[in-house]
Short mmCIF file of the C-alpha atoms (twelve columns), coordinates in Angstrom:
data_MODEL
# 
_entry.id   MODEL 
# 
loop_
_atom_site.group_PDB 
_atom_site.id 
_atom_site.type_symbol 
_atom_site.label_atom_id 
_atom_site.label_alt_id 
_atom_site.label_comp_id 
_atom_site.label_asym_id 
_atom_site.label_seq_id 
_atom_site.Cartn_x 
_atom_site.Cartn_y 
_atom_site.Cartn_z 
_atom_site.pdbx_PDB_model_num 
ATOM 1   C CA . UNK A 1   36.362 -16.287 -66.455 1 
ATOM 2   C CA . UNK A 2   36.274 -19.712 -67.391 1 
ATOM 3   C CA . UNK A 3   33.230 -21.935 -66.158 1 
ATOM 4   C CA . UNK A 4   33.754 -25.437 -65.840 1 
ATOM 5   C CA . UNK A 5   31.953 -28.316 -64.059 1 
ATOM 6   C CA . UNK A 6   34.594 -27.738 -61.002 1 
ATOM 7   C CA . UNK A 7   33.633 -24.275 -60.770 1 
ATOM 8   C CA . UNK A 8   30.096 -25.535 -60.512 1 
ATOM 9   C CA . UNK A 9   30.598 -28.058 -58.275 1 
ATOM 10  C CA . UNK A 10  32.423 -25.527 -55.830 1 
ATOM 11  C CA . UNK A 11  30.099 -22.675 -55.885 1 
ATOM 12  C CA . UNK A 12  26.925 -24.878 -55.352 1 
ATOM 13  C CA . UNK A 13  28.670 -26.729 -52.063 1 
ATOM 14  C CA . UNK A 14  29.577 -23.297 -51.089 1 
ATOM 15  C CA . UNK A 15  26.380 -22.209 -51.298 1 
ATOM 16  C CA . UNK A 16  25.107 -25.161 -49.395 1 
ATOM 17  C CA . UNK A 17  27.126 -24.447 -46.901 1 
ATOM 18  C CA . UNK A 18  26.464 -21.543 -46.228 1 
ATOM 19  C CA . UNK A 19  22.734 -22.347 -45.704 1 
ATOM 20  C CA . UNK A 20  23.457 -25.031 -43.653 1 
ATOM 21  C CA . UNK A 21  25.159 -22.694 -41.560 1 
ATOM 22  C CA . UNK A 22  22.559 -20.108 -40.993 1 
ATOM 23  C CA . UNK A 23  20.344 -22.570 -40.756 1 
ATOM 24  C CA . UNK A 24  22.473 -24.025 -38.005 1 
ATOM 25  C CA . UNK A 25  22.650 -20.800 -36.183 1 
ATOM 26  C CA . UNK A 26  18.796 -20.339 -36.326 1 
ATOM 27  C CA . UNK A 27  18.050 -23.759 -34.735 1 
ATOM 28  C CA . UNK A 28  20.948 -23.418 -32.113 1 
ATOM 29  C CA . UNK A 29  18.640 -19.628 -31.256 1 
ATOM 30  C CA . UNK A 30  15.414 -21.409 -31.345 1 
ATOM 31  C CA . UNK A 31  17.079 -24.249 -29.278 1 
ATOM 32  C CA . UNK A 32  18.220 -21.286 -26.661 1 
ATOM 33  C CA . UNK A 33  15.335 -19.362 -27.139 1 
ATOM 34  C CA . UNK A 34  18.255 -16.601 -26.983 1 
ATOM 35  C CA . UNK A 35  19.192 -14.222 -29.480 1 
ATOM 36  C CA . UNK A 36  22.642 -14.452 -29.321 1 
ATOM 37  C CA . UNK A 37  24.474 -17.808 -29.056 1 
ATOM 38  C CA . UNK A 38  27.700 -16.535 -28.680 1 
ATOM 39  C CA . UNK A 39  29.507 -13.096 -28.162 1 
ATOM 40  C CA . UNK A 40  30.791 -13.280 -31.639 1 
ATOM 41  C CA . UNK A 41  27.367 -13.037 -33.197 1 
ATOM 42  C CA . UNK A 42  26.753 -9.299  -31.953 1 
ATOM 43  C CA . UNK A 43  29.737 -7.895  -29.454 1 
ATOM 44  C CA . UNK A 44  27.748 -5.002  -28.745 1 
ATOM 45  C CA . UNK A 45  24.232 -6.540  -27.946 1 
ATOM 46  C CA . UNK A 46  26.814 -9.103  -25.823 1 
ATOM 47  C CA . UNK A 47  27.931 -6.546  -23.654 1 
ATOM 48  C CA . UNK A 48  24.474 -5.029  -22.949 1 
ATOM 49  C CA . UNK A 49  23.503 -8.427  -21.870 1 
ATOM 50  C CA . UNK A 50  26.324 -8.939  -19.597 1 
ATOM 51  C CA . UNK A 51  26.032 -5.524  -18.320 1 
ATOM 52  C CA . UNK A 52  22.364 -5.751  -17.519 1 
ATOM 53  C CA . UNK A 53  23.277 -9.403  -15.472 1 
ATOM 54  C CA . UNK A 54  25.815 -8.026  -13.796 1 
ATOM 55  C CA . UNK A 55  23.541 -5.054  -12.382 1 
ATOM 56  C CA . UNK A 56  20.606 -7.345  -11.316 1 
ATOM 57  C CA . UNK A 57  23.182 -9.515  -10.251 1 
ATOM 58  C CA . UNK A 58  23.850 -6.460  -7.750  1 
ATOM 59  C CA . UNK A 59  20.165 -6.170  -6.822  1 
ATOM 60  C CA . UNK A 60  19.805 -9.926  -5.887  1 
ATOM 61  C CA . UNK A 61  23.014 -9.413  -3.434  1 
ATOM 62  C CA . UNK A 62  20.761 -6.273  -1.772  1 
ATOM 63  C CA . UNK A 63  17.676 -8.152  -1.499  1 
ATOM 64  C CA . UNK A 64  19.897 -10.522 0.775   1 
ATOM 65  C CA . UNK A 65  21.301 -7.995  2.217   1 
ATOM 66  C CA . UNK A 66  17.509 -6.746  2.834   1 
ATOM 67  C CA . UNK A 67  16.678 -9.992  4.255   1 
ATOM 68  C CA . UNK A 68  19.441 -10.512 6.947   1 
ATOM 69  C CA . UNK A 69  18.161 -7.198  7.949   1 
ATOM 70  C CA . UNK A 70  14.305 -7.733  8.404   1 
ATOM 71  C CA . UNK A 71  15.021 -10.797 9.587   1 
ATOM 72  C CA . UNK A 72  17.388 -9.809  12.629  1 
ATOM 73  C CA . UNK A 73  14.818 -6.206  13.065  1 
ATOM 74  C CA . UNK A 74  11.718 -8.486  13.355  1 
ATOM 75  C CA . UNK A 75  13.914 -10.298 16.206  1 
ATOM 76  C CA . UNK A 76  14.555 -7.032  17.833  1 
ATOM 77  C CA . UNK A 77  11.292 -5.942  17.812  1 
ATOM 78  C CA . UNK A 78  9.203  -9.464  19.036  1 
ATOM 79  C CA . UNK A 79  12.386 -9.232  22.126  1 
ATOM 80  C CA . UNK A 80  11.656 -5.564  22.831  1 
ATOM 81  C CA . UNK A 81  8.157  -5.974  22.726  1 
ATOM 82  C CA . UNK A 82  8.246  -8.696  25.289  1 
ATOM 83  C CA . UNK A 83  10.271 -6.598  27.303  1 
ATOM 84  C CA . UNK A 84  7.530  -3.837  27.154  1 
ATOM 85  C CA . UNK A 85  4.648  -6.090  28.479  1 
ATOM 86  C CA . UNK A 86  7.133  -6.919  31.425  1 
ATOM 87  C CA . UNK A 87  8.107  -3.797  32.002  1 
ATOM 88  C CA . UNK A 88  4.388  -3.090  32.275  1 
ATOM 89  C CA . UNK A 89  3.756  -6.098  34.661  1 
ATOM 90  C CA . UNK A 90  6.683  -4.657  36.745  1 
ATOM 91  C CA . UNK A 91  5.217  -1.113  37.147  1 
ATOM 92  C CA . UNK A 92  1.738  -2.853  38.357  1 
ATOM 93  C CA . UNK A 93  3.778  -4.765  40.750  1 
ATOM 94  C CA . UNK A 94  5.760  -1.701  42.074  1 
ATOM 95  C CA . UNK A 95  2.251  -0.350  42.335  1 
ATOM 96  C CA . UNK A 96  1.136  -2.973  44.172  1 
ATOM 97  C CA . UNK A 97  4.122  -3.001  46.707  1 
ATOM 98  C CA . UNK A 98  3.369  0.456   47.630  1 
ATOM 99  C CA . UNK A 99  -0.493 -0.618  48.972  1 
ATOM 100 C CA . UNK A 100 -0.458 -0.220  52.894  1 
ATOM 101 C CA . UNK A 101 -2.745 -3.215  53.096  1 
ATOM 102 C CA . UNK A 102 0.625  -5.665  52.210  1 
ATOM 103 C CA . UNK A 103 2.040  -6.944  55.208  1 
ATOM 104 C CA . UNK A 104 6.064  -7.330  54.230  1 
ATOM 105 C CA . UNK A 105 5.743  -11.287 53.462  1 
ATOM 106 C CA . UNK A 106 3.234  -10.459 51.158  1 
ATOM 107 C CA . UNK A 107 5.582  -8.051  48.985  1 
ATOM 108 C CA . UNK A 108 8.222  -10.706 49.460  1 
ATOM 109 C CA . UNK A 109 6.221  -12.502 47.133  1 
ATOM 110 C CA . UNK A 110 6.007  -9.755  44.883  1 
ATOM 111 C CA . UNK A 111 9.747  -9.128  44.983  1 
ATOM 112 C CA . UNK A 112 10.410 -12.949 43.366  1 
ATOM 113 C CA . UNK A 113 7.960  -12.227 40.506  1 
ATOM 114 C CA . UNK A 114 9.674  -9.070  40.296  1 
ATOM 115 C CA . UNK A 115 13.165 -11.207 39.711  1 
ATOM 116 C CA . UNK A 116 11.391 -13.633 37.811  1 
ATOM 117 C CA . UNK A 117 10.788 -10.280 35.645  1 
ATOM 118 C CA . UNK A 118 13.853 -9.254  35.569  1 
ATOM 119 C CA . UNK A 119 15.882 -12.164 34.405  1 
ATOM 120 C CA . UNK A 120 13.703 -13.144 31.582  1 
ATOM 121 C CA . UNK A 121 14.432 -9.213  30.933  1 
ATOM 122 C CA . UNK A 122 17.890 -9.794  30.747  1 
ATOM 123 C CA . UNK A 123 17.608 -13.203 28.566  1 
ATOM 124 C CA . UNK A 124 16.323 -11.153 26.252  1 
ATOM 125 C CA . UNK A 125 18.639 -8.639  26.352  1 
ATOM 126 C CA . UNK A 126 21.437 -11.315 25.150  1 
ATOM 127 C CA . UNK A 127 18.975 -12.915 22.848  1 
ATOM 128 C CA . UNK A 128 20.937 -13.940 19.210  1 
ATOM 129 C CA . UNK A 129 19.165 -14.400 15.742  1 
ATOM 130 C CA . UNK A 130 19.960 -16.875 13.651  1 
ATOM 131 C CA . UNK A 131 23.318 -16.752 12.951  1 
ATOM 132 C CA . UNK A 132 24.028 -16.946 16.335  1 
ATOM 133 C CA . UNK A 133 25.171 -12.998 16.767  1 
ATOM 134 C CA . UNK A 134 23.871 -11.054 19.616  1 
ATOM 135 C CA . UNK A 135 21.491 -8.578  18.903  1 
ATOM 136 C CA . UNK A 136 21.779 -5.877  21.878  1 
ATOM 137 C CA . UNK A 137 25.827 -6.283  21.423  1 
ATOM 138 C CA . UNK A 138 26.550 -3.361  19.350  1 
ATOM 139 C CA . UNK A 139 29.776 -4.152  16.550  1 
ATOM 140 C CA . UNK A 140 30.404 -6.854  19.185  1 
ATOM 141 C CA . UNK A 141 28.245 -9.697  18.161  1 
ATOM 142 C CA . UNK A 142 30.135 -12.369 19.268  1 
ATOM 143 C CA . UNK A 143 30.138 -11.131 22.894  1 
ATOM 144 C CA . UNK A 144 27.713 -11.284 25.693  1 
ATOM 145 C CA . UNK A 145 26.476 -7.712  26.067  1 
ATOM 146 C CA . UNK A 146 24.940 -7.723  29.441  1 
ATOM 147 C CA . UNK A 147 27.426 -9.808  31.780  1 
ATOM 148 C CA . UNK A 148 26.069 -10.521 35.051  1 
ATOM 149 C CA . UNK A 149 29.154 -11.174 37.501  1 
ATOM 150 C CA . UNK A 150 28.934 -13.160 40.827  1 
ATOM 151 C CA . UNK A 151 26.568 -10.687 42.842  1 
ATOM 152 C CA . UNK A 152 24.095 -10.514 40.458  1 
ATOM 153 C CA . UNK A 153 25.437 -7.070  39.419  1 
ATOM 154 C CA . UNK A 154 24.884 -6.411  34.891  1 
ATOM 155 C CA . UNK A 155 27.368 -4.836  33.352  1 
ATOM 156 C CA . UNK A 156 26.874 -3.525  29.478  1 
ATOM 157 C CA . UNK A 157 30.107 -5.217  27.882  1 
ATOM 158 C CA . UNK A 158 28.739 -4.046  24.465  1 
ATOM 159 C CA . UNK A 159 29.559 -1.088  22.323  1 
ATOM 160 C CA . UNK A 160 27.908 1.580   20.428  1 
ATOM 161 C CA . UNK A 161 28.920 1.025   16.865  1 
ATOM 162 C CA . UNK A 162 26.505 0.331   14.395  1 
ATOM 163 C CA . UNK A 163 27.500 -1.339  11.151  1 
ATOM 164 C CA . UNK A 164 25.982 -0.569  7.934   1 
ATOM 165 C CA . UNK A 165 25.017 -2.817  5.156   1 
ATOM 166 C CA . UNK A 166 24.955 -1.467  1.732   1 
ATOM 167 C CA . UNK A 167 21.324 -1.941  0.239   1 
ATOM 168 C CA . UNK A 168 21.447 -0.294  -2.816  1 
ATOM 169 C CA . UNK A 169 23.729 1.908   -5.144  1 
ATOM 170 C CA . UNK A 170 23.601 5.036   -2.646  1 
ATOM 171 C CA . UNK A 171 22.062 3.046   0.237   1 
ATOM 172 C CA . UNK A 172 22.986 1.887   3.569   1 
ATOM 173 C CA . UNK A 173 21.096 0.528   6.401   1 
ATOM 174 C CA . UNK A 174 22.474 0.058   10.242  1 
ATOM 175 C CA . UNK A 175 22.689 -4.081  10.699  1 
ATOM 176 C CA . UNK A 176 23.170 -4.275  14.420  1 
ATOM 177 C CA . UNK A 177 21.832 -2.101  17.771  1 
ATOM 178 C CA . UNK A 178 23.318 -0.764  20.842  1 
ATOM 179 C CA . UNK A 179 21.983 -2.343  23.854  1 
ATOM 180 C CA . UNK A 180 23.173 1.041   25.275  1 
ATOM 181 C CA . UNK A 181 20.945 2.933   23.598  1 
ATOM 182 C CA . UNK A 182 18.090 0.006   24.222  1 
ATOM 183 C CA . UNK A 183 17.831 -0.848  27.833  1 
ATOM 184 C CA . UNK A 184 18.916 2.488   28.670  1 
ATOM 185 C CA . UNK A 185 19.746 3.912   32.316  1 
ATOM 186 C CA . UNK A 186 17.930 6.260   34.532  1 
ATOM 187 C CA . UNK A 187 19.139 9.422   35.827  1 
ATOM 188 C CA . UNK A 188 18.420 10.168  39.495  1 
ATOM 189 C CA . UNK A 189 18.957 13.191  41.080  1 
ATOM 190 C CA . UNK A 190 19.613 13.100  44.935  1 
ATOM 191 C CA . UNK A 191 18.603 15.437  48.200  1 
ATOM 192 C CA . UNK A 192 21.815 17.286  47.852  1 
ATOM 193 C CA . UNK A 193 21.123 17.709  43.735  1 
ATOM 194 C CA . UNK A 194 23.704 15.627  42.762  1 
ATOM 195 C CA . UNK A 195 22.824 13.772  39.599  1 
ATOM 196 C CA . UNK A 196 23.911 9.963   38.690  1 
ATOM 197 C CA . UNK A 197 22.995 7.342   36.288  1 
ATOM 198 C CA . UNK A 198 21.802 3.918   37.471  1 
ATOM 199 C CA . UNK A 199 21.578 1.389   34.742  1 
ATOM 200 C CA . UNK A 200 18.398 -0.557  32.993  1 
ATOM 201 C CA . UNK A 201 19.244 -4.223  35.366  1 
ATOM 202 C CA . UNK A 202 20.387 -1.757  38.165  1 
ATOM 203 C CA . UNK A 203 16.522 -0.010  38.427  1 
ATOM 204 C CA . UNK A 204 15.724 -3.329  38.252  1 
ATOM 205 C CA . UNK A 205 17.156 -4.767  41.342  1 
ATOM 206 C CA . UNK A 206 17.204 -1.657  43.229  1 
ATOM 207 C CA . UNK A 207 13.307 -1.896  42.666  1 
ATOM 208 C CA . UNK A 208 13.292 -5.793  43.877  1 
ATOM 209 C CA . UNK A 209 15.020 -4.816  47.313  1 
ATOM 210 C CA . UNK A 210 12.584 -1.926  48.055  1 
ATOM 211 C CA . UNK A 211 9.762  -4.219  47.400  1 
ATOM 212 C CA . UNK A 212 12.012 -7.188  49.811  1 
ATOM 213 C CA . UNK A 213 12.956 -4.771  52.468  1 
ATOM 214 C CA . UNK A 214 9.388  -2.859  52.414  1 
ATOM 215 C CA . UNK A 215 11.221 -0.048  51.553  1 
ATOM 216 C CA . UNK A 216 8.450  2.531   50.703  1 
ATOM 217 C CA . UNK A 217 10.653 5.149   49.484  1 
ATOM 218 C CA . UNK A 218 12.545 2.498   46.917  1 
ATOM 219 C CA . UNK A 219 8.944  1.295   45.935  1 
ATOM 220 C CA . UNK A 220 7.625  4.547   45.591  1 
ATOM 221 C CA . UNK A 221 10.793 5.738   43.065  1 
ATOM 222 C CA . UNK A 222 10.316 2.352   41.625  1 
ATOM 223 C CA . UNK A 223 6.914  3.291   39.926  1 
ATOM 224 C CA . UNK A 224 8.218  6.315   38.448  1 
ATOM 225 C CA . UNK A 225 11.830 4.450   36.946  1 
ATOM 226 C CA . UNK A 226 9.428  1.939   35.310  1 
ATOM 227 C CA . UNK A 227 8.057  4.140   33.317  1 
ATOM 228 C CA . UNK A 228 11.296 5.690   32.328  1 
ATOM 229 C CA . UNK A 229 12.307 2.242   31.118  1 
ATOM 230 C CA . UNK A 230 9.394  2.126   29.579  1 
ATOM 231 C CA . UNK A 231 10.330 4.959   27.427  1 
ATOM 232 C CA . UNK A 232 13.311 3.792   26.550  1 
ATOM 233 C CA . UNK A 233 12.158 0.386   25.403  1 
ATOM 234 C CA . UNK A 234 9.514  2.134   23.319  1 
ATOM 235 C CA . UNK A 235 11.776 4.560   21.386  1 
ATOM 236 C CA . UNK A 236 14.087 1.883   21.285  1 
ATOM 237 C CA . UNK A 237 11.333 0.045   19.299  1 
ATOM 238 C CA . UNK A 238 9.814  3.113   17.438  1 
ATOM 239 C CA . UNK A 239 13.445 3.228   16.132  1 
ATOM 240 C CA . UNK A 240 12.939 -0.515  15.173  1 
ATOM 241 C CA . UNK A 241 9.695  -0.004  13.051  1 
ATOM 242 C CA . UNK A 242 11.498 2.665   11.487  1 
ATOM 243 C CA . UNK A 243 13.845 0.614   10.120  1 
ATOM 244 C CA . UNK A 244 11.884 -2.022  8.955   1 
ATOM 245 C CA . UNK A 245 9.513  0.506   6.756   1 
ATOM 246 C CA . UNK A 246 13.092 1.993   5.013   1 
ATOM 247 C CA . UNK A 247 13.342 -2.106  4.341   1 
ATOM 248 C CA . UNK A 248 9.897  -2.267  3.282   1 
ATOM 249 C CA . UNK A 249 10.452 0.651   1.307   1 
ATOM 250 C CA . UNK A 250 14.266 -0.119  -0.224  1 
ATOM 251 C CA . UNK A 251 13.113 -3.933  -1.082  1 
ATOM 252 C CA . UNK A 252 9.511  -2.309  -3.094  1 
ATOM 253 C CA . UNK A 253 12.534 -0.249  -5.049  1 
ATOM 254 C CA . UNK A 254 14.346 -2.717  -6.089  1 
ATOM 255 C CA . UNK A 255 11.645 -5.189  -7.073  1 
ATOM 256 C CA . UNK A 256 10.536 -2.348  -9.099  1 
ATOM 257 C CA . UNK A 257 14.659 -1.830  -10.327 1 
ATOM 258 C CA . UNK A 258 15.025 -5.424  -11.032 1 
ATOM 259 C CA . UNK A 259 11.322 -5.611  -13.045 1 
ATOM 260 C CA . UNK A 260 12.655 -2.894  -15.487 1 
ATOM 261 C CA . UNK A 261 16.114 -4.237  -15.675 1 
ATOM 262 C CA . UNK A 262 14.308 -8.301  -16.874 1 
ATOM 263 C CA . UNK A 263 12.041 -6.476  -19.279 1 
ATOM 264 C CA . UNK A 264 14.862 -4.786  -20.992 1 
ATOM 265 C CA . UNK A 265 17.311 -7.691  -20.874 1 
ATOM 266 C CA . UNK A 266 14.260 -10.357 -22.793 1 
ATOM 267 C CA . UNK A 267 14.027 -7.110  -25.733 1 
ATOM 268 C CA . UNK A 268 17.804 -7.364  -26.218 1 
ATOM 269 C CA . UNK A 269 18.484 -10.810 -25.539 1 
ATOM 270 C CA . UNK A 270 15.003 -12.938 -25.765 1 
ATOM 271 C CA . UNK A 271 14.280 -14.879 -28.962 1 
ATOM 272 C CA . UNK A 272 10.862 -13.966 -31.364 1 
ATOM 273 C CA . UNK A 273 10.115 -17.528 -31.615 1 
ATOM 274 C CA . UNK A 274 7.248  -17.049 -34.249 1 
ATOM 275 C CA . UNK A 275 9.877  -14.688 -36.057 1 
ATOM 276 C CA . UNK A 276 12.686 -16.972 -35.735 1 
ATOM 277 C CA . UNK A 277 10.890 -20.320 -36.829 1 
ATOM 278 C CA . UNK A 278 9.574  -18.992 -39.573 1 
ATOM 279 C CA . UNK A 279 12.846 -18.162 -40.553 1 
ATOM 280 C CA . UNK A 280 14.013 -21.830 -39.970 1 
ATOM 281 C CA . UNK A 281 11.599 -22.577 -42.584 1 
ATOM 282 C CA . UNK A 282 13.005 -20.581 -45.044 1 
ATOM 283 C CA . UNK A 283 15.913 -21.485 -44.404 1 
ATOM 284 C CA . UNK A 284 15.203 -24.863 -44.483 1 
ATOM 285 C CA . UNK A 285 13.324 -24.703 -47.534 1 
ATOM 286 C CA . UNK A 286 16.283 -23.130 -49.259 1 
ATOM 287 C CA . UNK A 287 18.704 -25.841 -48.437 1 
ATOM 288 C CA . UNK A 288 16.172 -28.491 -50.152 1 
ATOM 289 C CA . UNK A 289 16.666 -26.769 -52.949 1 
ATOM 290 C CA . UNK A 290 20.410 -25.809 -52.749 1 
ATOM 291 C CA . UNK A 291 20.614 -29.691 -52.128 1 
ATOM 292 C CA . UNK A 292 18.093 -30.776 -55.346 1 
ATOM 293 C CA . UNK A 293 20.022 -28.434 -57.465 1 
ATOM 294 C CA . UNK A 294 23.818 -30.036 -55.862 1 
ATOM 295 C CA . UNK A 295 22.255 -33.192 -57.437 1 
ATOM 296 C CA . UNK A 296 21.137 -32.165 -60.787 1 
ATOM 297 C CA . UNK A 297 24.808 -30.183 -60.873 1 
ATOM 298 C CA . UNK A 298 26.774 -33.303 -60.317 1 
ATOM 299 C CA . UNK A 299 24.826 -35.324 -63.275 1 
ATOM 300 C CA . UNK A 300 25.612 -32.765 -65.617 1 
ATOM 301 C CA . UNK A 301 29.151 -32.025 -67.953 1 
ATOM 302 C CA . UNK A 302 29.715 -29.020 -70.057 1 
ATOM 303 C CA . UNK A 303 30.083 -31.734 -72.754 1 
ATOM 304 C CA . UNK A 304 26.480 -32.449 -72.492 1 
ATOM 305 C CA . UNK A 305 25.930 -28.816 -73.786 1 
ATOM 306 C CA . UNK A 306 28.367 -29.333 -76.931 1 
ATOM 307 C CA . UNK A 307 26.820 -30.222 -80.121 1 
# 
């Protein structure tokens, strides 16, 4: 091999460049605070980071998801359990309406509390949360689920579906709730044995004319239906609290999912800054002295060496 002062020259630039180079790379990671700049620099350890964003990726979409849903259950259950303290009022009324000692204009009185009752009852009932959906609508959220038509009769325009949201990898959780299976009817059972169904608003204002009319045997059935509303309203909210404990429960998971998934993302893709600056000095140290001994090179010819 023949060694000249071009050989020389080459091999110490290429040395400095090469340096310069890592060096480059080690400031652009301390820069980033990242281990890997770019995908080139370690495909595999690239592809475990993107993997391990695109699963907590996932988990942020479900804690959304998690939050629409608490958010629209906690409206459920502050609107049911208004409805359960007027429910309550109602029964004491009905109670009240039944006392011999009220003369009839004195339970006419009772009767307009009584409707006063029941239509802040049914306001409810068509309440919305905040995205403007109704909440007692079933899979019909854009559609008034208790109509009320000319007469004052309320008709359940809603359906039963429920729609489920996907909280998790193997987890769903119903969004919406029936306002069938909410305000639910009553069954009565006549003299002859013949059994019907009378709905939630229907109690309701059959309830108001006994107490108008003075009609003792409405009034007196009237104390018993309130407490089957009652029931309904309060399994309608057991079902609620329910709910919001398997969002309690599926948002504690995936905190606890996500925690895991950070920690191992920084090992694989987090920087050892004391590590990597010390490196930086090294590095930087060597290319002073790749650079001092470029200088000394290009003083020097091999003739200087002939005697």
């Amino acid at each position: 091999m023949k060694i000249s002062t071009a050989y020389l020259f080459d091999r110490s630039v290429n040395q400095m460049s090469s340096v310069q180079s890592d060096l480059a790379h080690t400031q652009a990671q301390v820069s980033a605070g990242k281990q890997v700049i770019s995908p080139s620099d370690a495909p595999d350890q690239a592809a475990a980071i993107q993997r391990l964003k695109s699963v907590l990726n996932h988990q942020d979409s479900y804690l959304k998801a998690l939050t629409t849903v608490k958010a629209r259950l906690e409206g459920e259950d502050s609107n049911l359990k208004s409805v359960s303290d007027m429910l309550i009022r109602a029964k004491e009324l009905a109670v009240q309406s039944a006392n011999d000692t009220l003369n009839p204009a004195n339970r006419k009185a009772l009767a307009v509390e009584l409707k006063g009752l029941r239509d802040q009852m049914l306001s409810l009932a068509n309440s919305r949360d905040s995205n403007g959906n109704y909440l007692f609508g079933g899979s019909r959220v854009k559609q008034v689920p208790f109509a009320q038509d000319a007469i004052g009769e309320v008709t359940y325009k809603g359906d039963q579906n429920r729609m489920q949201v996907r909280v998790g990898e193997q987890r769903t959780i119903p969004l919406n709730r029936s306002g069938a299976e909410t305000f639910v009817p009553v069954i009565r059972t006549d003299a002859n044995g013949q059994v019907s169904a009378r709905s939630f608003f229907g109690v309701m204002d059959d309830l108001i004319a006994g107490v108008t009319n003075s009609d003792r045997t409405a009034m007196q059935r009237g104390v018993g239906e309130m407490d089957n509303l009652l029931n309904g309203v309060s399994l309608a909210r057991a079902n609620v609290g329910t709910d919001l404990n398997v969002v309690e429960q599926q948002t504690q998971s995936i905190d606890e999912t996500k925690l895991t998934l950070k920690t191992t993302l920084s090992n694989i893709e987090d920087l050892d800054m004391a590590e990597a600056i010390t490196k930086m000095n090294k590095q930087m140290l060597s290319l002073e002295a790749s650079q001092s001994s470029f200088a000394k090179i290009t003083q020097l010819n091999l003739f200087n060496f002939i005697k």
